[in-house]
Backbone as a printed PyTorch tensor [residue, N CA C, xyz], in Angstrom:
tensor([[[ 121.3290, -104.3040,  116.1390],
         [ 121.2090, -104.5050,  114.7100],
         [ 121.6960, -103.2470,  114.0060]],

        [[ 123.0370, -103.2530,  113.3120],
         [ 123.2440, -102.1420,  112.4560],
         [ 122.5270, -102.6120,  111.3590]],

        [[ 122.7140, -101.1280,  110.7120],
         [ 122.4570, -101.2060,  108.8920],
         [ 121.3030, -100.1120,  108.8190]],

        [[ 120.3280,  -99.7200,  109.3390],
         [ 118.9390,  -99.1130,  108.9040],
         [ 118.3610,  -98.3680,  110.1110]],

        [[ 117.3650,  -97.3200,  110.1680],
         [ 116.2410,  -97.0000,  110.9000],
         [ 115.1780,  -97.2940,  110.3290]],

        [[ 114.3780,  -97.8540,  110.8360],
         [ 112.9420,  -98.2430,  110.1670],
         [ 111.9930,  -97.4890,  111.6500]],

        [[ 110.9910,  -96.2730,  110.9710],
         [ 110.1450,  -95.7330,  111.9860],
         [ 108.9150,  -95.6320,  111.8920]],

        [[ 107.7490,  -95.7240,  112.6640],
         [ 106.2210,  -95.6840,  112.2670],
         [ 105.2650,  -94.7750,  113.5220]],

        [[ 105.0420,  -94.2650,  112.7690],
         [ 104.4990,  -93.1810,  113.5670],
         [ 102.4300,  -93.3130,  113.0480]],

        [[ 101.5150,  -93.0660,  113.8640],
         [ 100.1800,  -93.0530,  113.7390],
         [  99.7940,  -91.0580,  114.5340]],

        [[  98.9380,  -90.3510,  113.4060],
         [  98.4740,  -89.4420,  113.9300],
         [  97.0420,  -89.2660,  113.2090]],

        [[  95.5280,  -89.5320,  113.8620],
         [  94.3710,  -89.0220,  114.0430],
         [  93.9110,  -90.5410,  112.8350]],

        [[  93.8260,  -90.3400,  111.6180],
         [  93.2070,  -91.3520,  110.4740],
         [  94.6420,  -91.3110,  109.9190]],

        [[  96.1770,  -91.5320,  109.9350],
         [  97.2750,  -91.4760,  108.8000],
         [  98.2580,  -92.3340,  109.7750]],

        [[  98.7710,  -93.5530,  109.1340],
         [ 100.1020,  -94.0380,  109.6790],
         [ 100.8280,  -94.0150,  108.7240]],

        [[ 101.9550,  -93.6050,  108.9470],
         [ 103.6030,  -93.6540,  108.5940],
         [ 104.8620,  -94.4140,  108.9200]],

        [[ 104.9380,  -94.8070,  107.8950],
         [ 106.7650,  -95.5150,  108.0370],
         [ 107.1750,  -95.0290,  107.0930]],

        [[ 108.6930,  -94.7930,  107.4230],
         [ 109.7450,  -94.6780,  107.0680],
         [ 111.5310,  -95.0160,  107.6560]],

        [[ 112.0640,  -94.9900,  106.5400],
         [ 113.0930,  -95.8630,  106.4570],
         [ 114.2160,  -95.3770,  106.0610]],

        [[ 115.3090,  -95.1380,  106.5610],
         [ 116.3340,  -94.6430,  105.4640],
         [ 116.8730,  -95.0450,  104.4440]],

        [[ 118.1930,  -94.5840,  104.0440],
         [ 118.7890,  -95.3950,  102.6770],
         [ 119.6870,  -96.0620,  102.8770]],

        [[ 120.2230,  -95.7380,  103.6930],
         [ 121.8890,  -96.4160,  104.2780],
         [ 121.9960,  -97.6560,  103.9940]],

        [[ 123.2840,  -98.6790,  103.8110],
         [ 123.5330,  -99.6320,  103.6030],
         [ 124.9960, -100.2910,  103.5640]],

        [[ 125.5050, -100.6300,  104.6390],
         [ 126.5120, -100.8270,  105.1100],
         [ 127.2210, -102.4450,  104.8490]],

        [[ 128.6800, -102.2490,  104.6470],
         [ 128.9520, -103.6760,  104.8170],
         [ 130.2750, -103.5670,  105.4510]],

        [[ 130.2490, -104.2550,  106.9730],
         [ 131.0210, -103.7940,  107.5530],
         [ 131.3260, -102.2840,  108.1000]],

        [[ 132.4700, -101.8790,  107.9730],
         [ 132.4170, -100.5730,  108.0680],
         [ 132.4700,  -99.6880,  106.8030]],

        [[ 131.6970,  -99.4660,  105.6850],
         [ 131.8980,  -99.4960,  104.5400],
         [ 129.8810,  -99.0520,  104.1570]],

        [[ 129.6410,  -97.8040,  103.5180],
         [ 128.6810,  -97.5790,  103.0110],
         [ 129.0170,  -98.2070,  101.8790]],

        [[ 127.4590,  -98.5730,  101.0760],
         [ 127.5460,  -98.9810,  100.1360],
         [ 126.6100,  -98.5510,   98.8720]],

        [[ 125.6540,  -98.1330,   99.6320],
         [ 124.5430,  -97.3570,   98.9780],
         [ 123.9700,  -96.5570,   99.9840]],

        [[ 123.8780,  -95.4660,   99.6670],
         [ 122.2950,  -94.3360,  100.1050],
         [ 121.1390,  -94.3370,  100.1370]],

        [[ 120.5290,  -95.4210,   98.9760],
         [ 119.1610,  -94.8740,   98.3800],
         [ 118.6020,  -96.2030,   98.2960]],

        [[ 118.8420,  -96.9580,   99.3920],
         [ 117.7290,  -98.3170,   99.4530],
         [ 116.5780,  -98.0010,   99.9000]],

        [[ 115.4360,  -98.7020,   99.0630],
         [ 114.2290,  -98.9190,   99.8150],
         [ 113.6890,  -99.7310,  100.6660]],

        [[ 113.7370,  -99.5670,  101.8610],
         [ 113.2920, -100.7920,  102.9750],
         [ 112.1020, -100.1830,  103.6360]],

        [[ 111.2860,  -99.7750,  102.5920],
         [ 109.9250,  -99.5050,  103.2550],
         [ 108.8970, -100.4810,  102.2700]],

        [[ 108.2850, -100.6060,  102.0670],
         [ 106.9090, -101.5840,  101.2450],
         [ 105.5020, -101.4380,  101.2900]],

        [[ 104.8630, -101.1520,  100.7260],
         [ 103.1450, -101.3560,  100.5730],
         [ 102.8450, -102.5620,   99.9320]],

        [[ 101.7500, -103.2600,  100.6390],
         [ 101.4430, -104.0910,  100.1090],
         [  99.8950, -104.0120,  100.0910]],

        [[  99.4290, -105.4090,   99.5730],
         [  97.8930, -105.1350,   99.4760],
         [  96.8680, -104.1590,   99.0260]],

        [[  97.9760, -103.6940,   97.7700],
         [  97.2700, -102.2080,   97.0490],
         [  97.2320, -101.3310,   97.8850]],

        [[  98.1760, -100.9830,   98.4690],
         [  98.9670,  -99.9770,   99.8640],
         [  98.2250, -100.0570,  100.9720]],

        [[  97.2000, -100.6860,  101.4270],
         [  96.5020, -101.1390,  102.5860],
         [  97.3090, -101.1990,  103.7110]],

        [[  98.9470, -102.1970,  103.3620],
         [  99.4850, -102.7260,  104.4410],
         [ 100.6300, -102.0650,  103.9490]],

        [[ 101.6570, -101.4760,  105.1420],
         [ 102.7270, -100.8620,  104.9740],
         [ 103.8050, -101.8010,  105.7600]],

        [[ 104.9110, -102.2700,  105.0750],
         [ 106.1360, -102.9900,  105.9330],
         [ 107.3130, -102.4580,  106.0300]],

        [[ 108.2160, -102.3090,  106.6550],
         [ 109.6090, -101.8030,  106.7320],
         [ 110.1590, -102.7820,  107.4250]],

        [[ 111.5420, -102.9650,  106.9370],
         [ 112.9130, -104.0120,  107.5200],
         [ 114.1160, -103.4920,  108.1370]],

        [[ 114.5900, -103.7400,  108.9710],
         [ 115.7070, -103.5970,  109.3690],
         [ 116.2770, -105.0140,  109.3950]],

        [[ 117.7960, -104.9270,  108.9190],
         [ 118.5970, -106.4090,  108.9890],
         [ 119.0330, -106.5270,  107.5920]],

        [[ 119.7450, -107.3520,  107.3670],
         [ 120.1720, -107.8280,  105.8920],
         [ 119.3770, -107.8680,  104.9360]],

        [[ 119.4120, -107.7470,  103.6960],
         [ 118.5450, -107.6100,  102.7340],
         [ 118.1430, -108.9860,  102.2250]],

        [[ 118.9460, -109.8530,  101.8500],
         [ 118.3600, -111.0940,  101.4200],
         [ 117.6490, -111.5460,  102.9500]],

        [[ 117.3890, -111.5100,  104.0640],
         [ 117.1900, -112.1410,  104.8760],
         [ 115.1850, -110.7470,  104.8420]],

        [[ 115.1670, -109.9960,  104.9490],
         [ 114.4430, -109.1840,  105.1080],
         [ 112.8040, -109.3390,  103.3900]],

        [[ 114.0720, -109.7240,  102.3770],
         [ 112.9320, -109.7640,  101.0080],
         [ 112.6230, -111.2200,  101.5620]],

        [[ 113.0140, -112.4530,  102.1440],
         [ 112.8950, -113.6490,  102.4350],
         [ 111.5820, -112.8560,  103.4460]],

        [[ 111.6340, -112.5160,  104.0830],
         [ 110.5700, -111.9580,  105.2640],
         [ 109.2000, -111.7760,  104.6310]],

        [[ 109.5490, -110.3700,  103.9190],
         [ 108.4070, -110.0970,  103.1580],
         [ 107.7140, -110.5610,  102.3230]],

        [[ 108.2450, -111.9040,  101.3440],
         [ 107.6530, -112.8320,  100.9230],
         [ 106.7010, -113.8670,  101.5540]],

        [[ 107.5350, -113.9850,  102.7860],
         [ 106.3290, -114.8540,  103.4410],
         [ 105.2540, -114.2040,  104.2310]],

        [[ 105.8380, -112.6490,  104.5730],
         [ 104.5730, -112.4700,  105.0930],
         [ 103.6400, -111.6610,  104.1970]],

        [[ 103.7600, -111.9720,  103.1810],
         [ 102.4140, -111.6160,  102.0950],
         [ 101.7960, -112.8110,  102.0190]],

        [[ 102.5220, -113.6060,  102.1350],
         [ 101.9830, -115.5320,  102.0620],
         [ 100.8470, -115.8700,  103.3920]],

        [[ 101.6140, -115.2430,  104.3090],
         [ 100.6910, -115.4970,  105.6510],
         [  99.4750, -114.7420,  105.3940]],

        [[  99.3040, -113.1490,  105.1190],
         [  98.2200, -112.5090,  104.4030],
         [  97.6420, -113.1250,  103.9930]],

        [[  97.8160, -114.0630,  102.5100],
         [  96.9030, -114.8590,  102.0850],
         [  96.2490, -115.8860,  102.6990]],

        [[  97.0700, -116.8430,  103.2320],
         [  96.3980, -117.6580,  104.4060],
         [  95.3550, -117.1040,  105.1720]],

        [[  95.4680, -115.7760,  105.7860],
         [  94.6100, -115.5530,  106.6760],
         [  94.0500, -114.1330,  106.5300]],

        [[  93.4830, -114.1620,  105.3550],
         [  92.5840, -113.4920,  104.1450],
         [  92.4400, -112.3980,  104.6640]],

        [[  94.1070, -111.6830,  104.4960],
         [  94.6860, -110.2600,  105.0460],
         [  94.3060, -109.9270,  106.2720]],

        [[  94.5310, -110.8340,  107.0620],
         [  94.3600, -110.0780,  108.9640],
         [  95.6690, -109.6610,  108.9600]],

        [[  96.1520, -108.9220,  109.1830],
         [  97.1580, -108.5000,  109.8000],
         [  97.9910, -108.7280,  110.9000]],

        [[  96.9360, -109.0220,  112.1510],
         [  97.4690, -109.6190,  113.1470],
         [  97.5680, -111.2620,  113.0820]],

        [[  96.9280, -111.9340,  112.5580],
         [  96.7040, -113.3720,  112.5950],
         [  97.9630, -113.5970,  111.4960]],

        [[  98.0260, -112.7500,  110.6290],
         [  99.4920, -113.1700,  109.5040],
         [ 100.7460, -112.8040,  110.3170]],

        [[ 101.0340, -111.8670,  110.9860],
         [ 102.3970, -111.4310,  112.2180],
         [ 102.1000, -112.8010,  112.8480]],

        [[ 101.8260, -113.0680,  113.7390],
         [ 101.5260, -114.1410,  114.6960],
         [ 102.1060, -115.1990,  114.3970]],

        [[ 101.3950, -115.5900,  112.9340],
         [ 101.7440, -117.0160,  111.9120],
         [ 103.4510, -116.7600,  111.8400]],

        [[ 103.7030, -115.5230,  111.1650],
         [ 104.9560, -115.5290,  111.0140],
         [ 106.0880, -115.2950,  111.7380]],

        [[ 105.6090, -114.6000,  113.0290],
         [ 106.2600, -115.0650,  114.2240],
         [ 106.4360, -116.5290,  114.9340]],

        [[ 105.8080, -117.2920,  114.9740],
         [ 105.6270, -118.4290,  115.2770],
         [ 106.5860, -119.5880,  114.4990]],

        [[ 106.6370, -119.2510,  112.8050],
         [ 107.5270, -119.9100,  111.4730],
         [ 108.5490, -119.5570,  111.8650]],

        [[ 108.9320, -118.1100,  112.3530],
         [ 109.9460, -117.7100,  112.3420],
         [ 110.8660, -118.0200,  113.4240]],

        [[ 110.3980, -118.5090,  114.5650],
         [ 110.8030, -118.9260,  115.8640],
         [ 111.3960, -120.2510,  116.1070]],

        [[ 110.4860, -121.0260,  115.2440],
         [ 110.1200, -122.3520,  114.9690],
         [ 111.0800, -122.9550,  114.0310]],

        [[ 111.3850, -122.7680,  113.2630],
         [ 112.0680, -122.7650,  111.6490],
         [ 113.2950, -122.6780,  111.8840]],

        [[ 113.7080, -123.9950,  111.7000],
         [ 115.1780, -124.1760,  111.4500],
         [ 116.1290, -122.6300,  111.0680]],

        [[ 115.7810, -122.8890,  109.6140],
         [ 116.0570, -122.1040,  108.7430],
         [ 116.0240, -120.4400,  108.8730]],

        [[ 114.5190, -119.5730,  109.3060],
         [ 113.8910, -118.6670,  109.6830],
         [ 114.6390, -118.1240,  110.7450]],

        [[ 115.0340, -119.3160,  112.1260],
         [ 115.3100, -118.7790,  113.3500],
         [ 117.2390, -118.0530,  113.2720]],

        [[ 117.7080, -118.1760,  111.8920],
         [ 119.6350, -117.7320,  111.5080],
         [ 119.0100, -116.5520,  111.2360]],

        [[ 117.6040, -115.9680,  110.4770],
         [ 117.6910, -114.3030,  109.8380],
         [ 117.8280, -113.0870,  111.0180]],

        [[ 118.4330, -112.6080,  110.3560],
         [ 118.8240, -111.8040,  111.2570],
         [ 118.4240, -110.2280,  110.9430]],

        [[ 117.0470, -109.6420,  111.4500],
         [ 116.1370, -109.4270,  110.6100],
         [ 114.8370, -108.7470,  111.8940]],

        [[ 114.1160, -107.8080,  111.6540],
         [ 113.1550, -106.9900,  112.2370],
         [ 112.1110, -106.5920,  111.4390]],

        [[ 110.6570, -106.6880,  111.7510],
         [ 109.7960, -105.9040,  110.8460],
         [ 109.0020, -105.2110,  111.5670]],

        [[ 108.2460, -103.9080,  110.8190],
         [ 107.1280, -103.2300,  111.4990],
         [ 106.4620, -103.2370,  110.6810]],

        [[ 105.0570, -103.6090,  110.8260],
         [ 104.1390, -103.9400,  109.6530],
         [ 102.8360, -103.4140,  110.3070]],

        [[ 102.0720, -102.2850,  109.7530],
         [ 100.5960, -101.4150,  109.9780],
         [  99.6530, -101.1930,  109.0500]],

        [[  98.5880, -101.4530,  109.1390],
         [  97.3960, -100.8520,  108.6160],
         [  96.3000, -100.0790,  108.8760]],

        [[  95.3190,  -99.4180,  108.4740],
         [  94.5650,  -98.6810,  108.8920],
         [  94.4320,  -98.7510,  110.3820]],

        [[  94.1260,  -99.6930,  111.2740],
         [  93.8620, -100.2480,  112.7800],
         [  95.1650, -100.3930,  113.2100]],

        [[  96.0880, -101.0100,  113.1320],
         [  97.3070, -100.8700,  114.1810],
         [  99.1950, -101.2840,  113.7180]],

        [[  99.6380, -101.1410,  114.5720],
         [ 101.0510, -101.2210,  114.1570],
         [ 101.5520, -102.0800,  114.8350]],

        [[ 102.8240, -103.0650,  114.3620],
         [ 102.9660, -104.5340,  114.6290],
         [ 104.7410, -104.2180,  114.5390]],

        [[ 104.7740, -104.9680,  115.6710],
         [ 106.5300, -104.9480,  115.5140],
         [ 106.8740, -106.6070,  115.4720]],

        [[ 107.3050, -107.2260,  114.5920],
         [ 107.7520, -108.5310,  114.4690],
         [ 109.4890, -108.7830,  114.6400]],

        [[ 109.4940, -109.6450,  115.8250],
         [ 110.5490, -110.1590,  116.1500],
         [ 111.0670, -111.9460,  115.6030]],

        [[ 112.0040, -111.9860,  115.6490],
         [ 112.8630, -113.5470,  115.1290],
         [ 112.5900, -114.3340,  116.8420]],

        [[ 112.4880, -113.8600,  117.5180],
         [ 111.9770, -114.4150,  119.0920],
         [ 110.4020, -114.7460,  119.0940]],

        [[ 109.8870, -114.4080,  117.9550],
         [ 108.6900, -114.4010,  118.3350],
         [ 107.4280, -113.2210,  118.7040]],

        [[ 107.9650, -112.3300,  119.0350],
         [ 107.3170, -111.3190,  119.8480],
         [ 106.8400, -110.4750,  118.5640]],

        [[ 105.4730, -110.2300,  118.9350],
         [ 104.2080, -109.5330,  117.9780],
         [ 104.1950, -108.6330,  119.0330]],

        [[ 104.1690, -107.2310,  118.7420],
         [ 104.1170, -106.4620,  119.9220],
         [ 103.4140, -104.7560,  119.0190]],

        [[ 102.0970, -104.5380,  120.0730],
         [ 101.7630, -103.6490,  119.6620],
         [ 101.9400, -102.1460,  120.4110]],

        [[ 102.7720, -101.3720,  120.0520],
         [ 103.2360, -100.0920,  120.8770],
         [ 102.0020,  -99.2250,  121.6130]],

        [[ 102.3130,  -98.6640,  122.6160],
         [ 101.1110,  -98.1950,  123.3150],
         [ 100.9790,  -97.0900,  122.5510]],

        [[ 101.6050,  -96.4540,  121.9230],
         [ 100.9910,  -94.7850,  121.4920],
         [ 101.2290,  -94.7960,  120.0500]],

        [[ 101.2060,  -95.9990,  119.5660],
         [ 101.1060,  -95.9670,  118.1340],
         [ 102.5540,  -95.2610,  117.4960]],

        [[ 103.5880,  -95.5990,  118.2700],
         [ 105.1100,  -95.1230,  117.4630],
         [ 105.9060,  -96.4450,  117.5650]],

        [[ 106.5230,  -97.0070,  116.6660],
         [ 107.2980,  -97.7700,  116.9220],
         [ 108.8300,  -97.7200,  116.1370]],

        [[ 109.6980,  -98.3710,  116.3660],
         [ 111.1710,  -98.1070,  115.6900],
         [ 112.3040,  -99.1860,  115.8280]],

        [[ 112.4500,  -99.8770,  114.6600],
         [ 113.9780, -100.7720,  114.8760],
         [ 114.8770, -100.2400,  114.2860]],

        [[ 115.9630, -100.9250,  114.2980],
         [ 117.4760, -101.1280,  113.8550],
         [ 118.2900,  -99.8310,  114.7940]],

        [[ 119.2800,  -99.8400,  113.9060],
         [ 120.3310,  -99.5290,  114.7110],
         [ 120.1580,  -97.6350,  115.1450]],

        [[ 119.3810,  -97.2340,  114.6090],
         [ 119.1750,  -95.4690,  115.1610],
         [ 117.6420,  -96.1490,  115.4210]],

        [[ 116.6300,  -97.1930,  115.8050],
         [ 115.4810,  -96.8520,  116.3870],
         [ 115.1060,  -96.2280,  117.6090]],

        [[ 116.1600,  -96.2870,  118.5500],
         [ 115.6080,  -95.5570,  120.0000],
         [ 115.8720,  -94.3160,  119.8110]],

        [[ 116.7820,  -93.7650,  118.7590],
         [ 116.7530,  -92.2630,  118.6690],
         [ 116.0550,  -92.2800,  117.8300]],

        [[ 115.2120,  -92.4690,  116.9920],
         [ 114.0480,  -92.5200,  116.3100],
         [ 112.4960,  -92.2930,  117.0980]],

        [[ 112.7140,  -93.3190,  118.0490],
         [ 111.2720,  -93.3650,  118.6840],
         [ 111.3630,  -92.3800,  119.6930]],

        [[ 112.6390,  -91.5430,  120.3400],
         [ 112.1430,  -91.1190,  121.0510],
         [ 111.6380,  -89.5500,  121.2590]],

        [[ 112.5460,  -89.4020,  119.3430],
         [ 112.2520,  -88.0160,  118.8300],
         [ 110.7720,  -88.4600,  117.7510]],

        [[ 110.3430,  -89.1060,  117.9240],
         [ 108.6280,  -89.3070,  117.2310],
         [ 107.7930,  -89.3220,  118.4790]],

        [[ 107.9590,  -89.7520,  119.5590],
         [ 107.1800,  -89.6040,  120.4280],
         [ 107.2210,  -88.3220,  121.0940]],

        [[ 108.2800,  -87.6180,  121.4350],
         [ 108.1240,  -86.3960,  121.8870],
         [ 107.4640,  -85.6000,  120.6600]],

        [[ 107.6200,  -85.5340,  119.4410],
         [ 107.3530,  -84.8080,  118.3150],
         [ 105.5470,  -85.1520,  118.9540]],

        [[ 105.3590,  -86.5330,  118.7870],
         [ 103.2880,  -86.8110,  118.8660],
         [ 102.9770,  -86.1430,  119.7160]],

        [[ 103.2370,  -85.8330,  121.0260],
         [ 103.1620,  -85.6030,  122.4580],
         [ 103.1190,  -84.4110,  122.7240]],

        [[ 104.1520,  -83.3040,  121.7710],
         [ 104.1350,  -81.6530,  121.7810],
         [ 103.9340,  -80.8390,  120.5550]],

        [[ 103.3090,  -81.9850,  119.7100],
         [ 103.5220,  -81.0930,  118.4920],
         [ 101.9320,  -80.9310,  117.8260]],

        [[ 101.6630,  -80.8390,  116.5800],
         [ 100.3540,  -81.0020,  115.8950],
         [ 100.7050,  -81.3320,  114.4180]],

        [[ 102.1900,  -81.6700,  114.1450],
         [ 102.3530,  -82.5920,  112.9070],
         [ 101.8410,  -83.6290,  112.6080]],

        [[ 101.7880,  -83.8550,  111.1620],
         [ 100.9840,  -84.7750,  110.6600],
         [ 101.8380,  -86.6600,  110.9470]],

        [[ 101.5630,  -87.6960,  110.6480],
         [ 102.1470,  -88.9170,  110.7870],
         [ 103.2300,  -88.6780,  109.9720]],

        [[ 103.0090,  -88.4260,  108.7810],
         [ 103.8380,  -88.1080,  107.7770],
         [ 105.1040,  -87.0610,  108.5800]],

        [[ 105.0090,  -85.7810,  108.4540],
         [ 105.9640,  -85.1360,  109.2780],
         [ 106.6600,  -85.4870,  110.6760]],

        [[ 105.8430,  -86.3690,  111.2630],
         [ 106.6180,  -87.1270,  112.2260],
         [ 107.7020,  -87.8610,  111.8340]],

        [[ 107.4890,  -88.8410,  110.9990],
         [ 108.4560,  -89.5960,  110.8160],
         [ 109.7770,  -88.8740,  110.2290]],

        [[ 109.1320,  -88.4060,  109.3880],
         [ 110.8070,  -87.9450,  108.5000],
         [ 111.1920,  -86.6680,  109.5930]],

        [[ 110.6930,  -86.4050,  110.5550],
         [ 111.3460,  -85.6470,  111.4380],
         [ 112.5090,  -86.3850,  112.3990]],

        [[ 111.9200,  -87.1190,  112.6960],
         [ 112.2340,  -87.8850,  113.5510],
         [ 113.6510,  -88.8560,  113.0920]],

        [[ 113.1560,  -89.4240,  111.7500],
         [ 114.1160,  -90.1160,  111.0340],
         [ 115.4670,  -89.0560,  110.8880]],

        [[ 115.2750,  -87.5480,  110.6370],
         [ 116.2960,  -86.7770,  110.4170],
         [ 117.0200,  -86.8120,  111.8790]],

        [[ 116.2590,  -86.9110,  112.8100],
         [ 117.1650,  -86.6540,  113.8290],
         [ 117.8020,  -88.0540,  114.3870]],

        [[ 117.3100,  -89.0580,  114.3380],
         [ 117.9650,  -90.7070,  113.8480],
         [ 119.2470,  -90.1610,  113.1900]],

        [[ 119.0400,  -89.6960,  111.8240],
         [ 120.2730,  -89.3990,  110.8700],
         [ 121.0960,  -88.7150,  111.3650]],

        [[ 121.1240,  -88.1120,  112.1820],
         [ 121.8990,  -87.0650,  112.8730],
         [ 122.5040,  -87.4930,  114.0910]],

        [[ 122.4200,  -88.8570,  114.5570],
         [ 122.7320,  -89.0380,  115.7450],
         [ 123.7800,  -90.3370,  115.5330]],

        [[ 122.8920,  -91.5490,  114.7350],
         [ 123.5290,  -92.9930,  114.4910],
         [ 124.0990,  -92.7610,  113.5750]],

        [[ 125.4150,  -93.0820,  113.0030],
         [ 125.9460,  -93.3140,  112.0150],
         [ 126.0670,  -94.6310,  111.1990]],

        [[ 125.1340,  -95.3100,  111.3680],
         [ 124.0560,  -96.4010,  110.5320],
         [ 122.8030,  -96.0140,  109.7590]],

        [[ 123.1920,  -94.5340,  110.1820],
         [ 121.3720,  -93.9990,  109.4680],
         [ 122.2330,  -92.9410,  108.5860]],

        [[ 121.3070,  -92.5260,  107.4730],
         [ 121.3080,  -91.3380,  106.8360],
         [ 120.0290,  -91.1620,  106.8750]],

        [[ 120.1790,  -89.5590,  105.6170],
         [ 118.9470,  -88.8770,  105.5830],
         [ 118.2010,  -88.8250,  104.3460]],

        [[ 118.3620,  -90.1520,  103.8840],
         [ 117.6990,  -90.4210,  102.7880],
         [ 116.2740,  -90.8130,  103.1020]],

        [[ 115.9710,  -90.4070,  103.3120],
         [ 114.1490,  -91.0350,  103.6130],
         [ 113.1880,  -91.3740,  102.9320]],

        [[ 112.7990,  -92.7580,  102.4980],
         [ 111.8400,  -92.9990,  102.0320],
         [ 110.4800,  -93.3520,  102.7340]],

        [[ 108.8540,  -92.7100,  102.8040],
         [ 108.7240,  -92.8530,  103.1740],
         [ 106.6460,  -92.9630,  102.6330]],

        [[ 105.8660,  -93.6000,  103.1140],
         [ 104.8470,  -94.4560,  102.9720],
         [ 103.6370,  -94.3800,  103.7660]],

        [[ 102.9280,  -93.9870,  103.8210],
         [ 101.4290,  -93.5190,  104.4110],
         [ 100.2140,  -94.1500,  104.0500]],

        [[  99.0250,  -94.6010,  104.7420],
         [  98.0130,  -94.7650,  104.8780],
         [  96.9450,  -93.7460,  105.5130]],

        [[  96.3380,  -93.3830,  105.0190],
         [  95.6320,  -93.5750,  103.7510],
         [  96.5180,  -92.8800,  102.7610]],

        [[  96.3140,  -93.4650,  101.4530],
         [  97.4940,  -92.8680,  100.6980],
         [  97.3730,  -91.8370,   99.7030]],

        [[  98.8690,  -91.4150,   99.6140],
         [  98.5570,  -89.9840,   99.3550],
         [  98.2510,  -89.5240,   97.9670]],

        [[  97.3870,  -88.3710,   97.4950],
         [  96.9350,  -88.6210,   96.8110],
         [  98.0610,  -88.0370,   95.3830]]])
């Protein structure tokens, strides 16, 4: 999946995502300064996208919808919308990734279906996520930075590697900041 890094990092009581700006069509930037990170639920719930943009706000609409259905579980709304999304004519063409966390845990949502919760609380899609995750996990593992400084560390060195990523970073914390 080109187009984005989307990264989430958990350290002690604080999770983090962040996202870059990049935005490609074809071989062709188009913007810097997109936001593909999200709070929802009066910042409770944090989402980030990787994938096309109309296919990704289509995402996040429904999974605020599933939220409501299932009176903000987090995991029981991924699940639902993994399942629509698998299932669904329509759902199963997006072409499209989410990581979605709250206070308790971090959720990687796939178009296959797959709800998947990372063992050490780092997770990372699109097209710079494995150089994302694997400079956030060494960062958790040797460092004493905060969730926050993880990510946009990590994201810089994403930016520095994929040329689908920049170093525009926007980026989103729980508990939030004050």
């Amino acid at each position: 999946m080109h187009a984005t890094t989307i990264c989430c990092a958990r350290r002690d009581n604080e999770v983090a995502i962040g996202g870059d700006g990049q935005v490609t069509l074809g071989d062709t930037i188009v913007k810097n300064t997109a936001r593909k990170i999200r709070t929802i639920r009066d910042g409770k719930i944090l989402a980030g996208f990787a994938g096309s943009t109309a296919d990704a706000m289509n995402l996040f609409e429904r999974f605020e919808a599933k939220l409501d259905e299932h009176s903000g579980s987090l995991t029981r709304a991924a699940v639902a919308l993994a399942k629509d999304w698998r299932t669904d004519r329509y759902l199963r063409k997006l072409e499209a990734m989410m990581i979605v966390a709250d206070s308790e845990r971090t959720l990687l949502i796939s178009g296959n279906g797959d709800v998947l919760e990372p063992d050490e609380g780092v997770a990372a899609i699109g097209s710079g996520g494995a150089y994302a995750k694997s400079a956030a996990l060494g960062l958790l593992r040797h460092s004493k930075l905060s969730a926050k400084e993880i990510v946009v560390e990590a994201m810089n060195i994403a930016g520095s590697v994929c040329i689908y990523t920049n170093n525009e970073i926007s980026v989103e914390t729980i508990p939030a900041e004050k």
